[in-house]
Structures are given as structure tokens and as C-alpha cells.
N, C-alpha and C positions, 0 to 999 in steps of 0.2 A: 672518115673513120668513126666509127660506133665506139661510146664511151661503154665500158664494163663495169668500171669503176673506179673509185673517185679514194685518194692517198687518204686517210683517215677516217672513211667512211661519211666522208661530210654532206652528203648527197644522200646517203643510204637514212642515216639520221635524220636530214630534213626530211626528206618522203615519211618518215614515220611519226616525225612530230606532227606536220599537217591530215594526214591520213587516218591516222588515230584521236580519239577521243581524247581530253585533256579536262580533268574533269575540277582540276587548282586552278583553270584558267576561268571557266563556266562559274565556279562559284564565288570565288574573287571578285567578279561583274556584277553578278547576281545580287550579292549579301552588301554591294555599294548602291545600287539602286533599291535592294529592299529597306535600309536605313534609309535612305536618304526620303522614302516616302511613309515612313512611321511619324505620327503628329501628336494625336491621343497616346498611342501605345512606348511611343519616343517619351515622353514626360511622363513616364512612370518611374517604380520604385522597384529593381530590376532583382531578383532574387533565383536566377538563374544560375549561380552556381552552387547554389542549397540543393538543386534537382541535376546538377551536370551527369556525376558517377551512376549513381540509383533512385531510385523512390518517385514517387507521381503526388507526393502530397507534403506541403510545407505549413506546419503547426504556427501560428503566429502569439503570443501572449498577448490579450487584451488589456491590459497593466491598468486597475484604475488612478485614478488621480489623487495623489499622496498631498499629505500636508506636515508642516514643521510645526513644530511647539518648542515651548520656551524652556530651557534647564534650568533646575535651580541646585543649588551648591548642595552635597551632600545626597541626592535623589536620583533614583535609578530613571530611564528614561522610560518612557512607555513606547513599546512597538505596536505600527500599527498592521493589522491584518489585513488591509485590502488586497494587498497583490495577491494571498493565499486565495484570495476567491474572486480570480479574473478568469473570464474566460477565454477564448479563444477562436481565432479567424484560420481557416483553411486553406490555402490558393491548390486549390488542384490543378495537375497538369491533366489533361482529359480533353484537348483540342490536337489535332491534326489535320493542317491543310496543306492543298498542295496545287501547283501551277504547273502544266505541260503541254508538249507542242511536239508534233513529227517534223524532222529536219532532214529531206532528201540528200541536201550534199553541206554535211557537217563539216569536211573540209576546206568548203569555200570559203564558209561560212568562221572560222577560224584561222583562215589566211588574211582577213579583213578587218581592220581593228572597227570602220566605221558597224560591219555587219556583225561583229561582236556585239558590239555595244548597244546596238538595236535589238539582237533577241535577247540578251541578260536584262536589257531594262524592260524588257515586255513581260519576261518570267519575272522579276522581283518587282517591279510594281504591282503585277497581278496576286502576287501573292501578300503584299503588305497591305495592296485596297480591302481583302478577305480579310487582314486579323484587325484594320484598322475598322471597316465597317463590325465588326464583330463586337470587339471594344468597344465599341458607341453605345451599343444595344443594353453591354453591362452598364455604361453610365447611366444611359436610360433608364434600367432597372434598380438603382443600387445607391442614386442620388436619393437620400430621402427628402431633402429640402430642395425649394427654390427660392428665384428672385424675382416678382415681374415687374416690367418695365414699367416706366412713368407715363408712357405717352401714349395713344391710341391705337397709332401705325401700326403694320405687323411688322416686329420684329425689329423697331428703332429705337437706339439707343439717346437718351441724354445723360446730358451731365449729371442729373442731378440722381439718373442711374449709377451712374459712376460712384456717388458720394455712397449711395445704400453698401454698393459692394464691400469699398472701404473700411465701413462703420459695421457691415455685418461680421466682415473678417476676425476686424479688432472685437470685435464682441465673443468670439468663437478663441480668442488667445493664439491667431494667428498673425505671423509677421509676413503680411504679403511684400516688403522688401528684401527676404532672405534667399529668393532666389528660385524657391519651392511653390509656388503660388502662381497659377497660372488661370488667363481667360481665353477661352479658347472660342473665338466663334462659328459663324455658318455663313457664306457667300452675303446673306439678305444684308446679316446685320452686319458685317464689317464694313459691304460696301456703304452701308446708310451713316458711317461716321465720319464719311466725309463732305456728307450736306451742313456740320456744323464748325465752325471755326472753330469750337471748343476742342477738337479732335485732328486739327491737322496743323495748327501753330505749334511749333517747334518750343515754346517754352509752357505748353500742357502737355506735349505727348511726353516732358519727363527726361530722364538719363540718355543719351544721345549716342553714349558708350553700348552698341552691340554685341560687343566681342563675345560674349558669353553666354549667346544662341545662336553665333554666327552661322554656324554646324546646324542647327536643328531646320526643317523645313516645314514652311509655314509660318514663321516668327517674323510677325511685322513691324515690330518695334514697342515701344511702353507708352503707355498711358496713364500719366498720374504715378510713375514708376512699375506700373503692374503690366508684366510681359503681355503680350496679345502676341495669340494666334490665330489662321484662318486652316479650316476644315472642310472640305467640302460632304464631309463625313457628316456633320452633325446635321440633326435632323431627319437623318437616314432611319431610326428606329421610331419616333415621332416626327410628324410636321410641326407640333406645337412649338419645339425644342431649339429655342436659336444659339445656344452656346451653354459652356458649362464654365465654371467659374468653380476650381477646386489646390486644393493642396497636394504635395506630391505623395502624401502619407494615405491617400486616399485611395489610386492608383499601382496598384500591385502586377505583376507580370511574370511569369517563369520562362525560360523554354530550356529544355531538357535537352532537346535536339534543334541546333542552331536550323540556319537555310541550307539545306546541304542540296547539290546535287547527284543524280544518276540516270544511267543511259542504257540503253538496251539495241542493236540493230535489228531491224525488223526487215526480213527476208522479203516477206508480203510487199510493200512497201517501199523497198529497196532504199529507207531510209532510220535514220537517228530517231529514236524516242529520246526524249528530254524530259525530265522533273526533277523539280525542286521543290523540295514539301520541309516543311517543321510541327515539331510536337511543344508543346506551350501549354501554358493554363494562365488567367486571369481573376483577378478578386477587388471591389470595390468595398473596401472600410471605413462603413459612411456610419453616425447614428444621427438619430432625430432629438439630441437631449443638449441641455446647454450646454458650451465649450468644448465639446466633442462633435460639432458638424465637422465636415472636411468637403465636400460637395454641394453644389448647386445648380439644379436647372434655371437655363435662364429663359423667362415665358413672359408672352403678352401679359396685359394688365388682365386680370379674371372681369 
């Protein structure tokens, strides 16, 4: 006997959820695998919902550096004018990338969790390697300072590189224990930290407690208490370039339009177009003057 159909249309529903395009399903995948491959642009200073409703451009006050004086009984205080004459950092939103692929049988291909999760992690990687390698290029650009290494090698760290960082920070009036301070390397030089014992006994690499980049991908644990991460990014805009060593205030990011996706059926083709695209802008707020670095390349010895 031939089914017609089915007491609540429960058959009629499922044929239409598989059959049809499901585009909360696609981008739910998508925007889990585009975080989970953000490194650089993951440890930024997220100002995305200053650009969500309207506008492509987010005004920042360059506020200078205030000082206190002493009162004395009976005396008006004196205000000072610096903030009146700060300037001002822009992040424009002015980027749009996107990742796509034709998908013959979209159905299948969303009847399957394993094949779900192979094309959303293909579309969101691919498009976080685009804003991650992008990002690099502004660090490359926007770092006015560096650090270079002690030792000859390319691109090996020691310890006593370690100390410079430290000492350069606190010199700078950062607290690279607050959480915001980050070293982010490149394949050479992370793997080269474990040709020294100073960098893999468990009472140097520091606080043993994770929790609190367990989320972030790339976080390979502390050193001296100061988070390390690995990038295969860095060095992408220079070879010189073996890591950045910066604060989170340095690091700026917008996106106006999250990963979203959309689909089109193509006749021609007799398949799914697929894309996932975002609209973003980035800004690195570096300067070259005392107590105001917030970045650093990290480069052989000159």
C-alpha cells in the first residue's frame, strides 16, 4: 500500500527540513569554527557593537596622560588641559571578506552531522585565515617598536629575552599580569623554546591555572606568567617577524556584520551556492614615545 500521507505531516516536514536550505543551521557551524580559528584578531579590543545598528567609523579619544597635584587649604585647584587637546584614532569598518563553495546535494549534506561539520569548518576557517592573515599585516604595519632577540639563531628565544620583554613592559606602565598582555609567536620560535629547559619545566612556564584561555585557540600556556601563543600567521606579512609581544589596548577590531551566511540554487549547476562573508575594520594604537608603546615586533638581533 502506497503511503499519502503521514497523521501530522510528520514526513511532509521532515522532506522539507532536509530538502531546504537551513541557513541557522549553516551559520551556527560556521561562526564556531570562524572563532575558534581567530588568534591575533581573538585577543583584541572588540568594539563591535559601537558599529552593529549604523556607521563605518568609530571615533576613539587619544586621552593624554594626566597628573595629580597637591591641595592646599583655602586654594582653588588648577585644571589641567590636556584631554582638551587629545587627539584621536579612527577604526574604520572598510573590510569585507568572504568564503564560498557550490554544494550539488545540500541535502545530503545537512542530513549528516559528520558532513555538516566538514563544510562549515572549511567556510569558517577559510574565512578567519583571511581576516587573521590580514590582521598580521596591520601588526606588521602599526607596531612602531621592537625587541630583538639575544642569540644569533633565527628566530630563538632565550631567557634572558624573556627578562627584556618583562622589563620593557614595566617600563611602558604595563601590567603584563592583568590578563591583557599577550606573546604571540610563529611555528620557528615556539617550537625553538623547547630546546631550553628554561621554557618547559613546569616551575618557569608560571601559573599552571589555564582556565582563562582555555576557549582561545593557540594558547599554549604562561611563561614567566605572560600567556604565549602560537600563530602560524605571524611572519605572513614579514619573514623577519617572529612574534608580537603586545597589550590588548593596542589591538582594536569592529565587525558591523557578524559571519553570516547565504545561498542561492544554481540552475546551471544543479547545485547550492554557499557564502559566508563579514564586514569588519581594524586599527592598531601603537606610539613610538615613552609609556605609551603597546606593541612589539619580535626580530633577530640587527
Amino acid at each position: 500500500m502506497a503511503i499519502t500521507g503521514v497523521v501530522g505531516g510528520g514526513l511532509t516536514n521532515a522532506s522539507t527540513f532536509f530538502n531546504s536550505f537551513i541557513p541557522e543551521v549553516w551559520t551556527e557551524g560556521i561562526r564556531y569554527y570562524f572563532q575558534k580559528n581567530l588568534i591575533l584578531a581573538g585577543l583584541s579590543t572588540d568594539w563591535s557593537d559601537q558599529v552593529s545598528n549604523s556607521g563605518d567609523t568609530i571615533h576613539m579619544p587619544r586621552i593624554n596622560e594626566q597628573s595629580a597635584d597637591s591641595k592646599s587649604v583655602h586654594t582653588a585647584i588648577s585644571w589641567s588641559t590636556n584631554a582638551t587637546d587629545e587627539s584621536k584614532d579612527d577604526l574604520v569598518v572598510d573590510k569585507h571578506h568572504y568564503a564560498g563553495m557550490l554544494i550539488e546535494d545540500v541535502a545530503r549534506v545537512q542530513a549528516s552531522d559528520d558532513l555538516m561539520a566538514k563544510y562549515t569548518q572549511e567556510l569558517g576557517y577559510a574565512l578567519a585565515k583571511k581576516i587573521e592573515v590580514t590582521v598580521e599585516a596591520g601588526f606588521e604595519t602599526y607596531a612602531d617598536n621592537s625587541i630583538e632577540l639575544a642569540a644569533s639563531s633565527t628566530g630563538i628565544m632565550a631567557k634572558a629575552d624573556l627578562g627584556t620583554m618583562i622589563k620593557t613592559l614595566a617600563q611602558n606602565d604595563i601590567d603584563y599580569l592583568d590578563g591583557n598582555t599577550y606573546l604571540v609567536l610563529s611555528p620557528t620560535t615556539y617550537a625553538g623554546l623547547f630546546s631550553s629547559d628554561d621554557f618547559v619545566r613546569a616551575d618557569a612556564i608560571g601559573d599552571s591555572n589555564m582556565s582563562s584561555f582555555s576557549r582561545i585557540t593557540g594558547f599554549c600556556g604562561k611563561i614567566g606568567g605572560l600567556p604565549v601563543f602560537l600563530s602560524n600567521v605571524v611572519g605572513t606579512a614579514s619573514a623577519a617577524t617572529y612574534g608580537y609581544l603586545f597589550h590588548k589596548s593596542f589591538n582594536n577590531i569592529a565587525f558591523s556584520v557578524q559571519p553570516r551566511v547565504q545561498n542561492d540554487y544554481d540552475i546551471d549547476y544543479l547545485g547550492t551556492k554557499v557564502v559566508t562573508d563579514a564586514v569588519w575594520g581594524w586599527m592598531g594604537k601603537d606610539e613610538n614615545t615613552a609609556s605609551s608603546r603597546r606593541c612589539w615586533k619580535i626580530l633577530d638581533a640587527s
